[in-house]
ROLO-439385 format. One line per 4 residues: their letters; for each residue x, y, z of N, C-alpha, C, O. Coordinates in steps of 0.001 Angstrom, whole numbers, plus 500000, padded with zeros to 6 digits. Atoms other than C-alpha are relative to their C-alpha. Layout:
N
a	X/Y/Z/X/Y/Z/X/Y/Z/X/Y/Z; ...
end
This chain:
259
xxxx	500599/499478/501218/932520/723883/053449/500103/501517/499995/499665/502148/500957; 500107/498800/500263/932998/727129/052285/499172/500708/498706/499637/500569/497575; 500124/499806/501295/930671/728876/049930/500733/501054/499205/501382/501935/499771; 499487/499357/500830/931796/730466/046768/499525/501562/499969/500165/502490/499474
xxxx	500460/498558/499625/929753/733534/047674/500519/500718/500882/500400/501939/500773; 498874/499379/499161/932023/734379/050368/500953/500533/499687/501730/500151/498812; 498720/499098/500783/934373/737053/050123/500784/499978/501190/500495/500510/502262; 499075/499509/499063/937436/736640/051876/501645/499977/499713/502363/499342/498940
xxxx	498433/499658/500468/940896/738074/052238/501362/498964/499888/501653/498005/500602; 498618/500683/500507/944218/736820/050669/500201/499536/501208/500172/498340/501501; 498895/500467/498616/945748/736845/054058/499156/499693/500959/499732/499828/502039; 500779/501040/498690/943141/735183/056445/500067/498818/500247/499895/498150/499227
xxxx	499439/501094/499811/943952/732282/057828/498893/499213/500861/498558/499391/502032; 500727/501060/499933/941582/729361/057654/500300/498817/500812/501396/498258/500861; 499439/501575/498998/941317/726245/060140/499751/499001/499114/499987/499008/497906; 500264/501459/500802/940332/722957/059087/498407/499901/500733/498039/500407/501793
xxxx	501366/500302/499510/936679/721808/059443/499276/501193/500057/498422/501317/500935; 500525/498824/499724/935666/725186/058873/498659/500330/498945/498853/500196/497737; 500724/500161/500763/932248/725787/057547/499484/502070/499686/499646/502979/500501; 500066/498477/499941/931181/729468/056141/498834/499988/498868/498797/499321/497834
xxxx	501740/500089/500920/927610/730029/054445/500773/500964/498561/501871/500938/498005; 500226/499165/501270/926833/732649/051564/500271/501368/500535/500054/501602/501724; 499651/498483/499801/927913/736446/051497/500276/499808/501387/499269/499920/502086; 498852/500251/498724/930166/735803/054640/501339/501208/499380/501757/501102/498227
xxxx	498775/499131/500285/933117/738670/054434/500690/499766/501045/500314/499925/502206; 498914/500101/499148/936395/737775/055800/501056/500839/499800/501839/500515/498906; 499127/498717/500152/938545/740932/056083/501516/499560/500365/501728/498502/500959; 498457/500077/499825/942621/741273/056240/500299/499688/501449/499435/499967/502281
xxxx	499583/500701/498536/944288/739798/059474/499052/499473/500726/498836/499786/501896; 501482/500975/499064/941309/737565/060570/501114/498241/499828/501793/497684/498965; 499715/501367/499635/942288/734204/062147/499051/499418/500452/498481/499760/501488; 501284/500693/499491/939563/731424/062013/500322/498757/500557/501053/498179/499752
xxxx	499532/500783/499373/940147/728675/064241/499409/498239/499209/498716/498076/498205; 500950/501367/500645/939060/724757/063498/498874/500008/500193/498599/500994/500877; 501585/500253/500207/935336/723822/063205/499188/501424/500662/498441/501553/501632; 500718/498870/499774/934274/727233/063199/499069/499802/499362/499014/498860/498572
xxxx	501234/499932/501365/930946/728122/061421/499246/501056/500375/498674/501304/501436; 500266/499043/500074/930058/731084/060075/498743/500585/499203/498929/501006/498062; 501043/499932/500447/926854/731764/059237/499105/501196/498434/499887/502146/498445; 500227/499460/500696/925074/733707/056281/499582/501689/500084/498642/502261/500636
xxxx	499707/498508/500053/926158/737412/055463/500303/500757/501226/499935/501913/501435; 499386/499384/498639/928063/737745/059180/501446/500499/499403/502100/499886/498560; 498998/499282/500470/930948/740479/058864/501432/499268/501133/501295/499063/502340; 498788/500096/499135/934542/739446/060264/501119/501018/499731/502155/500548/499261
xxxx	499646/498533/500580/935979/742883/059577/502165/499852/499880/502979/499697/498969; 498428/500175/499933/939737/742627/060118/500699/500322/501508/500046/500918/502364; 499773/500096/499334/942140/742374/062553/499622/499295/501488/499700/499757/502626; 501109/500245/498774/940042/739605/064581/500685/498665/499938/501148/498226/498886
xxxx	499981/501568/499999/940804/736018/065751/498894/499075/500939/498672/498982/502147; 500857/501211/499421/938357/733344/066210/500188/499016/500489/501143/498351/500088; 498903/501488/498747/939079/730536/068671/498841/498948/499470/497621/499007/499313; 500265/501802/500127/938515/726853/067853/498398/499503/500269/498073/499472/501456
xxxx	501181/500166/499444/934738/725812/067715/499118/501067/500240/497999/500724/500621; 501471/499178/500233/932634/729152/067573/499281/499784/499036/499530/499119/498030; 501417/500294/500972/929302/729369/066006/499680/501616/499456/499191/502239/500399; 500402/498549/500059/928651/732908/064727/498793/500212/498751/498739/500010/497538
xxxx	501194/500203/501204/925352/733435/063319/499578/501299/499218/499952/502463/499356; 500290/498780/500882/923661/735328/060712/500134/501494/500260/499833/501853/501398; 499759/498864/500070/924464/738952/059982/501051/500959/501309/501162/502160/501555; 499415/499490/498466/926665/739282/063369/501244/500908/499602/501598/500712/498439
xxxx	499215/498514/500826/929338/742495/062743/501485/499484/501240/501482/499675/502456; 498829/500312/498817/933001/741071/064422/501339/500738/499691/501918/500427/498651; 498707/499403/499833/936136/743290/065038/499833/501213/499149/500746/501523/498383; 500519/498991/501059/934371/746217/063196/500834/501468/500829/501474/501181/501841
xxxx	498911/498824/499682/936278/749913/064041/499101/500143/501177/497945/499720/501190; 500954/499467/499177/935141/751344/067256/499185/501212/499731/499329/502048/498839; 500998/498861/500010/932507/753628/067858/500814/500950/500727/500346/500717/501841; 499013/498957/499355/935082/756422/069411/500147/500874/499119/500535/500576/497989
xxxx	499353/499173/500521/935591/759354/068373/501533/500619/499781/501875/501394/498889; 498795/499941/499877/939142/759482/069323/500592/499015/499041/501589/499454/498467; 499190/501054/501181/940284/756546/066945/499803/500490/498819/498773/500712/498183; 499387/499944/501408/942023/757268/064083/500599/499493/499383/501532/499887/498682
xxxx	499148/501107/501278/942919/754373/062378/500601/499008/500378/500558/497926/499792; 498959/500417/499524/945499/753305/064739/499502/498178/499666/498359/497852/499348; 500141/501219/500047/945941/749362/064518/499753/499589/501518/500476/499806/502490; 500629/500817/498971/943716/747411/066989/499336/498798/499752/498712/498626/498705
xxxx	500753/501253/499947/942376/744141/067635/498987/499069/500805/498523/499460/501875; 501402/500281/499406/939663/741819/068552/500357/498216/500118/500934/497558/499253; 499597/501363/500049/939877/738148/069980/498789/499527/500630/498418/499868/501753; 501357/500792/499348/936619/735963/070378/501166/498154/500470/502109/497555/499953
xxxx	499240/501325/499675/937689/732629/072348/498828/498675/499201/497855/498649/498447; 500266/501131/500481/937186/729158/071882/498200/499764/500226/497606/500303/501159; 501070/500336/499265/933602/727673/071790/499247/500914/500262/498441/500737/501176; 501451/498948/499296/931417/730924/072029/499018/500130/499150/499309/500056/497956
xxxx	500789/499835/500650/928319/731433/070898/498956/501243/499445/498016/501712/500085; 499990/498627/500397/927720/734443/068578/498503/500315/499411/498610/500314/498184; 501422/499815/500484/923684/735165/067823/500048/501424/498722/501003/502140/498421; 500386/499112/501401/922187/737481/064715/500005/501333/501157/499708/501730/502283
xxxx	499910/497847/499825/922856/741244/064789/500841/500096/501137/500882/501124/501814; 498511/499482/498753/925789/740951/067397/501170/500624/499828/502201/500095/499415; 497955/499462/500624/928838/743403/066958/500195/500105/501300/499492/500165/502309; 499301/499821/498635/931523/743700/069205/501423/500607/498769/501852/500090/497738
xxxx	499149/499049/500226/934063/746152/068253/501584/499620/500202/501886/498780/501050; 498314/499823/499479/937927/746326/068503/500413/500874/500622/499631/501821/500716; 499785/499199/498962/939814/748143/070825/500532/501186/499356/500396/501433/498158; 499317/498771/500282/941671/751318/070786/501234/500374/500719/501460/499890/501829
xxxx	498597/499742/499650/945002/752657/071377/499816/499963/501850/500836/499763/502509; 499857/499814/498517/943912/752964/075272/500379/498259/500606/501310/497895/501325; 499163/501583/499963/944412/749118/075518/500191/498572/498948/500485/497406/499212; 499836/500191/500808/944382/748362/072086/498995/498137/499533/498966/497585/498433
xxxx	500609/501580/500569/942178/744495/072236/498842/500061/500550/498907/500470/501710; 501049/500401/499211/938629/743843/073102/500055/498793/499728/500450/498523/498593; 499580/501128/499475/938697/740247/074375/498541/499250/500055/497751/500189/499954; 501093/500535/500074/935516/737964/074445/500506/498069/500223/501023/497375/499348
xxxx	499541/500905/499176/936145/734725/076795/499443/498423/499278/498650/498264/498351; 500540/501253/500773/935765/730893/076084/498510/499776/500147/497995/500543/500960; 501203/500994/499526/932331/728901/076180/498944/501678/500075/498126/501703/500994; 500844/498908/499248/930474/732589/076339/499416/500176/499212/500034/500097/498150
xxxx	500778/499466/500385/927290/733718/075008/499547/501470/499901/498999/502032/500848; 501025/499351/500482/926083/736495/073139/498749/499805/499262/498613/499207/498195; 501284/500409/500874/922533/736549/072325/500161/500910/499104/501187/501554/498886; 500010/499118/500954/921320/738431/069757/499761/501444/500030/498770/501938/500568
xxxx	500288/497898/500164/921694/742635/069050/501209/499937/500994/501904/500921/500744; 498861/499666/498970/924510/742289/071937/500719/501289/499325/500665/501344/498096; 498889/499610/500655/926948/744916/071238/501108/500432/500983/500886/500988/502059; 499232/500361/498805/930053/744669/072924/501003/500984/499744/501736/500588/498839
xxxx	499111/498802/500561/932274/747985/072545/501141/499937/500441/501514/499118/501282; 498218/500242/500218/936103/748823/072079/500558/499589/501620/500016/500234/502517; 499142/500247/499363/938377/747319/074680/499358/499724/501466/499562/500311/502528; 501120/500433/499270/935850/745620/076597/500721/498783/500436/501191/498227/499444
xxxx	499774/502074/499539/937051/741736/078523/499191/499611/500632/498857/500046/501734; 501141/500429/499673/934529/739810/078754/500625/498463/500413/501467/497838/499769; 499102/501429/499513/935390/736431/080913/499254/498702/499342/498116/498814/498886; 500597/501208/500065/934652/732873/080171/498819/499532/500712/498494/499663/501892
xxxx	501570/500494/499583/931216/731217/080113/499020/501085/500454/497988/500579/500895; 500941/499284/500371/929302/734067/080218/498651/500280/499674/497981/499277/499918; 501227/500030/500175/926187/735040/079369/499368/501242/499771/498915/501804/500768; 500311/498407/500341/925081/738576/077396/498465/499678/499425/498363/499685/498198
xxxx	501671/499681/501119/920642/738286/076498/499948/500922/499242/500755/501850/499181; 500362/499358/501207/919371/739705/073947/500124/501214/500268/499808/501577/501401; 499553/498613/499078/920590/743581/073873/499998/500443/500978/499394/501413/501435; 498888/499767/499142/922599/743362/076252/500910/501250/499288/501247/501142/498108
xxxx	499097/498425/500532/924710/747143/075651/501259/499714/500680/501006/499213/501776; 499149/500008/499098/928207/746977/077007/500490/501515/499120/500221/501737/497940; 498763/498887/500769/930616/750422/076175/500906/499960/500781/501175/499528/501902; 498608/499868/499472/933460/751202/076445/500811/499389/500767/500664/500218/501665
xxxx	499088/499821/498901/936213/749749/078933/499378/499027/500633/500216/498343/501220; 501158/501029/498756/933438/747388/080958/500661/498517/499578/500740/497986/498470; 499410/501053/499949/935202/744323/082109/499048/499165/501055/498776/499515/502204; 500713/500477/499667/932996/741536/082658/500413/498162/500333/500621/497246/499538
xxxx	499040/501169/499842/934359/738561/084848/499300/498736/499622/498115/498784/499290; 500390/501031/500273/934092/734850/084232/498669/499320/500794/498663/499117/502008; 501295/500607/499329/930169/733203/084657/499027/500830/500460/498027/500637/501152; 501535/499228/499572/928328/736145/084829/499071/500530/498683/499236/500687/497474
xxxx	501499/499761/501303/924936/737072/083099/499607/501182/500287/499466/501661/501413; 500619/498956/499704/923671/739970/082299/498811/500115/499075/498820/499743/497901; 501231/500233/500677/920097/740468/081405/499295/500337/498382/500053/500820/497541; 499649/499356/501636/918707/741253/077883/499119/501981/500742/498515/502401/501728
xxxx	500396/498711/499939/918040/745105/077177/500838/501091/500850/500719/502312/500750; 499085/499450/499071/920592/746101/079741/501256/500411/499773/502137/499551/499785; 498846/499489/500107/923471/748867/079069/500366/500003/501098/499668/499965/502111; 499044/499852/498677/926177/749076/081385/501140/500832/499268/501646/500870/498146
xxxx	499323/498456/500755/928174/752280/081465/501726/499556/500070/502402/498749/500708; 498125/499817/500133/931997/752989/080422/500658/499838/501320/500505/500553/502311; 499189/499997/498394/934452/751462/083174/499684/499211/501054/500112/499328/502202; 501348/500247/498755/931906/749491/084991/500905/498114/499992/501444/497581/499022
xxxx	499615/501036/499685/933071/746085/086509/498997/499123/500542/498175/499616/501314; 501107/500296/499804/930887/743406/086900/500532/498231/500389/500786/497355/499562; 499144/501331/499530/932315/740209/089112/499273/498659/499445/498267/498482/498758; 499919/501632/500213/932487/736489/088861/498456/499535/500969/498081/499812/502109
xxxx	501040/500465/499361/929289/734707/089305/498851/501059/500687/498091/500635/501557; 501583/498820/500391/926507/738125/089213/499768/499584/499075/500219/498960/498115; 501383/499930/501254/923774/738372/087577/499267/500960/499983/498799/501440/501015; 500596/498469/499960/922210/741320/086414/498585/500082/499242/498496/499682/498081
xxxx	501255/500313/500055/918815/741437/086054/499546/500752/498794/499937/501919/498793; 500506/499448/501057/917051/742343/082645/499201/501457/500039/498386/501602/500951; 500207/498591/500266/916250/746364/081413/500455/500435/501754/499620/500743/502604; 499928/499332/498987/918176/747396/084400/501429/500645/499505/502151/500020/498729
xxxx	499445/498651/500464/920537/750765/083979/501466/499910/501444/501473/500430/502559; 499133/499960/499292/924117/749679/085316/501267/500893/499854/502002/500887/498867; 499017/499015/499877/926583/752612/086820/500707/499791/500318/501751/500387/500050; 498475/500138/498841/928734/751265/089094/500203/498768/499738/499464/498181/498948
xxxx	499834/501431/499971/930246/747919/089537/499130/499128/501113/498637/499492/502180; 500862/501125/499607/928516/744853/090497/501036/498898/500380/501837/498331/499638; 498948/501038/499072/930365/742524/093324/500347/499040/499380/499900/499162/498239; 499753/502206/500293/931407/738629/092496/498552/499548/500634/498188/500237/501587
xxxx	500848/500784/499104/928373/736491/093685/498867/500916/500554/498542/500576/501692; 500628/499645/499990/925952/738782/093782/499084/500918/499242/499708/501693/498518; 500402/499952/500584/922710/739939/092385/499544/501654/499730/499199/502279/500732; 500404/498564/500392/921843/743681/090514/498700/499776/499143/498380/498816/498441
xxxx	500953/500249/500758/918837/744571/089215/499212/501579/499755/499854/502532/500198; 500640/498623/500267/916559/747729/088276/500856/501242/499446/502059/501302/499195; 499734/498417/500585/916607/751589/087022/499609/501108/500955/498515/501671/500908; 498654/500736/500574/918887/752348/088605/500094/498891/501041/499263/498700/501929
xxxx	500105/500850/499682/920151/749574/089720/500075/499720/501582/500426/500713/502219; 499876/500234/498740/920121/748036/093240/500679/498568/500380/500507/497817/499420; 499386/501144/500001/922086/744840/094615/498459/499404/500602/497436/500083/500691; 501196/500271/499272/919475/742753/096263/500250/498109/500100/499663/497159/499582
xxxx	499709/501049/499804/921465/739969/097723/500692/498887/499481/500861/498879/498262; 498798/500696/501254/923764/737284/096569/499485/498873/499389/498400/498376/499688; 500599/500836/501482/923543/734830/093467/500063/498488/500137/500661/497604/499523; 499620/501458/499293/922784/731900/095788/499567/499032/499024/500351/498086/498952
xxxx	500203/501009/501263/920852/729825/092538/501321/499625/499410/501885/498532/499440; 498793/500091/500743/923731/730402/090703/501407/498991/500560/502119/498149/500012; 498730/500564/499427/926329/729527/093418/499492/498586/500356/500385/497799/500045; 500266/501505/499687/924772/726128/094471/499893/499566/498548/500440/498472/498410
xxxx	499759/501023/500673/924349/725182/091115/501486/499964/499355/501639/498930/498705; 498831/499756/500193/927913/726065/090278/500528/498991/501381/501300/499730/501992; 499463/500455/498684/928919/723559/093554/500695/500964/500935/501524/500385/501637; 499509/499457/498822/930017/726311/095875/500090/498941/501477/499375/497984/501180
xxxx	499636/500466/498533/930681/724698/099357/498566/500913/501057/498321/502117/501127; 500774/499222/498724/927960/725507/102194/500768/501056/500537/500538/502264/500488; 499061/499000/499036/930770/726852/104304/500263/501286/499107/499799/502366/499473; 500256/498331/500737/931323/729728/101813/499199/500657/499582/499299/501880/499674
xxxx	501133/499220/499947/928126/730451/100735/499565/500633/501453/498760/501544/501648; 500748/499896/498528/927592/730557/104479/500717/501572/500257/500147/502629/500527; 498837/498548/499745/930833/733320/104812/499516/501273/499227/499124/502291/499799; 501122/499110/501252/929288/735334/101501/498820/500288/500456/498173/501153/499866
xxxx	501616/499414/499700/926114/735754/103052/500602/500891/501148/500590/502104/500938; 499241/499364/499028/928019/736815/106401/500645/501188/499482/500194/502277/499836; 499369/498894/500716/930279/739059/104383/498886/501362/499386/498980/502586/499477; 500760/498574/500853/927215/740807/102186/499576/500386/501340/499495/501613/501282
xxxx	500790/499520/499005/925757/741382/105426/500239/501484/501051/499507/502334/501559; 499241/499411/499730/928347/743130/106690/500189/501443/499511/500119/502520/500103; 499845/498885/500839/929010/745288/103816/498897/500937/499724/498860/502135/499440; 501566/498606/500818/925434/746681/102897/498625/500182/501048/497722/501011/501157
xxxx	500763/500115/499080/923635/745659/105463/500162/500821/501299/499228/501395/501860; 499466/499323/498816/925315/747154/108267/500268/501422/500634/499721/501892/499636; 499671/498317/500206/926052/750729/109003/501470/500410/500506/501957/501446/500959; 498405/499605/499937/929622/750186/109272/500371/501171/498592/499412/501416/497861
xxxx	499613/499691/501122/931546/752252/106452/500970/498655/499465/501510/497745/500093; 499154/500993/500597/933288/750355/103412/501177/499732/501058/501144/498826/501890; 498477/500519/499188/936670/750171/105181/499867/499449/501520/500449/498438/501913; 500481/500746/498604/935452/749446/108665/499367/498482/499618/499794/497477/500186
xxxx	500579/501056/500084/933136/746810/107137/501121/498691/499047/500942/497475/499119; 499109/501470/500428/936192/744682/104973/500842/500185/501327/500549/499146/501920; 499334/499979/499000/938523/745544/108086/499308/498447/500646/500008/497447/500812; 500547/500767/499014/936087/743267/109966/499725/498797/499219/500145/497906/499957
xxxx	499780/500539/500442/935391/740743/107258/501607/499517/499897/501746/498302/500038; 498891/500941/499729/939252/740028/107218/500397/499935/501529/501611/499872/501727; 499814/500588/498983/939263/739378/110546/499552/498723/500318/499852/498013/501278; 500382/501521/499450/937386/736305/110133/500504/498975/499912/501255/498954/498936
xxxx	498841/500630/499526/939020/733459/111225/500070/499282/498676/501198/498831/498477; 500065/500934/500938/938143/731558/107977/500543/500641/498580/500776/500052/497525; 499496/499185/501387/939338/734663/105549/501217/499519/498906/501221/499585/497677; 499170/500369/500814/942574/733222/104736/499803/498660/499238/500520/498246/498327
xxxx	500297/501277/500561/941105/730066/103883/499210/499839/498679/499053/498860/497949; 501791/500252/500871/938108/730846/101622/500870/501289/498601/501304/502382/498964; 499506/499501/501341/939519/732335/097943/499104/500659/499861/499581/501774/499650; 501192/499212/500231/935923/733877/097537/499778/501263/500668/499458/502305/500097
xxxx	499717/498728/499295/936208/736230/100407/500862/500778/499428/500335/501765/498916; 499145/499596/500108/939199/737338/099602/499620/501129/498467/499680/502349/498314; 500237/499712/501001/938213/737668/096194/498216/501490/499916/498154/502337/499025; 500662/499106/499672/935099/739968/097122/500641/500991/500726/500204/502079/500350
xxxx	499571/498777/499118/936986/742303/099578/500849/500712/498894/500808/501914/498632; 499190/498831/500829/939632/742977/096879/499237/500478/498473/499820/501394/497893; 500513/499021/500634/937052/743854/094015/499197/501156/500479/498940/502113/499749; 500543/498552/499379/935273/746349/096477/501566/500859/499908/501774/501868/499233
xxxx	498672/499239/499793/938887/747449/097226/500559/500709/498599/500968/501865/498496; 499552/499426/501534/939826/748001/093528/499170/501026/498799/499414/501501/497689; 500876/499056/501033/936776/749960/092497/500001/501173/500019/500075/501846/501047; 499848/498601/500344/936829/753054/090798/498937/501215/499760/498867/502444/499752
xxxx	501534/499101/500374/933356/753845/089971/498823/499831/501253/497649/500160/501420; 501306/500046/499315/931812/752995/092583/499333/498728/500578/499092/498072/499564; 500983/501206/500281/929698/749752/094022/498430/500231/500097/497957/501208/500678; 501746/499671/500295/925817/749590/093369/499844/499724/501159/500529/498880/501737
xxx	500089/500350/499019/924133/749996/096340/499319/498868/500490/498878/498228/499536; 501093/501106/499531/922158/747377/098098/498923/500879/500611/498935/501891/501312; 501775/499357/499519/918082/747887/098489/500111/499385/501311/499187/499481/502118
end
């Protein structure tokens, strides 16, 4: 169903099963996938594609120009995936010539007020509470939550399976599998709820606890302390290790410390 109060462009390209309330605006180069539904007076600004099965609710602002002062016009774009779920007063921006797409993953939640700024990737299944702030550049991997009220600054990386604890003020990046929290923030151990109910394996939760222990716990330095983590006999075996040593290894800003 589409209502007649909806304004949308010549060239947008409609799925099938697609439902779209009252004062709904669908702007030039928008792609809406099948059984989308778009709720009453939410903006889809242009240059945006919607994946198969989102819900986007009232007044939510999608693929709108960035907030940058450096953009001038240039052509950029915005891709929400399949299956996500878009709450009232949520914008999320399009990118900018620096990597030209902000990205927004399958099955993932924004609550409501989120706002998710230019050239942002946000992973599958997800989880953004209620203003939740992201800017700029902040790439946020698959299955992690971040609390409501909580900005996280330009650049900031925030791994697979964290969780970041509500009104807490994130600078640096935040590991895989483990938990941030406060102003500013502090790690404070890993996201063992999370990982058992996600079926992790004992044996790697067991290595992950071994590993944080290592790293923040210890008074080795970073490089001494993964040195010694890949020495363990089980490193090449366990994808999770691996996968923690090389986002410490790849960070640019920094990791939050542990309390």
């Amino acid at each position: 169903m589409i209502s007649k109060n909806a304004i949308i462009s010549e060239d947008a390209k409609i799925g099938k099963n697609v439902y779209i309330e009252d004062f709904v605006k669908i702007g030039e180069n928008v792609e809406i996938g099948d059984d989308v539904q778009i709720m009453h007076g939410a903006v889809i600004y242009k240059n945006t594609k919607i994946g198969n099965g989102t819900k986007i609710y009232p007044y939510a602002s999608i693929g709108t120009d960035p907030q940058d002062l450096k953009f001038k016009g240039e052509e950029t774009f915005c891709e929400i995936g399949k299956s996500c779920l878009i709450r009232e007063f949520t914008t999320v921006n399009r990118g900018t010539s620096a990597s030209g797409k902000t990205v927004i993953g399958d099955e993932t939640l924004l609550m409501a007020y989120v706002h998710v700024a230019h050239d942002c990737r946000v992973g599958k299944k997800c989880v953004l509470a209620n203003c939740a702030t992201l800017a700029g550049h902040v790439e946020i991997s698959d299955h992690a939550i971040i609390g409501g009220l909580t900005p996280v600054h330009q650049f900031v990386r925030i791994g697979t399976f964290a969780i970041v604890g509500g009104a807490s003020r994130i600078n640096q990046d935040v590991p895989p599998y483990t938990m941030a929290a406060r102003n500013p923030a502090y790690l404070y151990g890993l996201n063992l709820i999370g990982l058992k109910r996600a079926g992790f394996k004992p044996e790697v939760i067991a290595n992950l606890r071994k590993a944080y222990r290592i790293l923040f716990k210890s008074e080795l330095k970073q490089e001494e302390a993964i040195k010694k983590i890949k020495e363990f006999s089980e490193y090449s075996k366990i994808s999770e290790l691996q996968n923690l040593v090389d986002f410490i290894e790849k960070s640019r800003r920094g990791i939050t410390p542990s309390k």
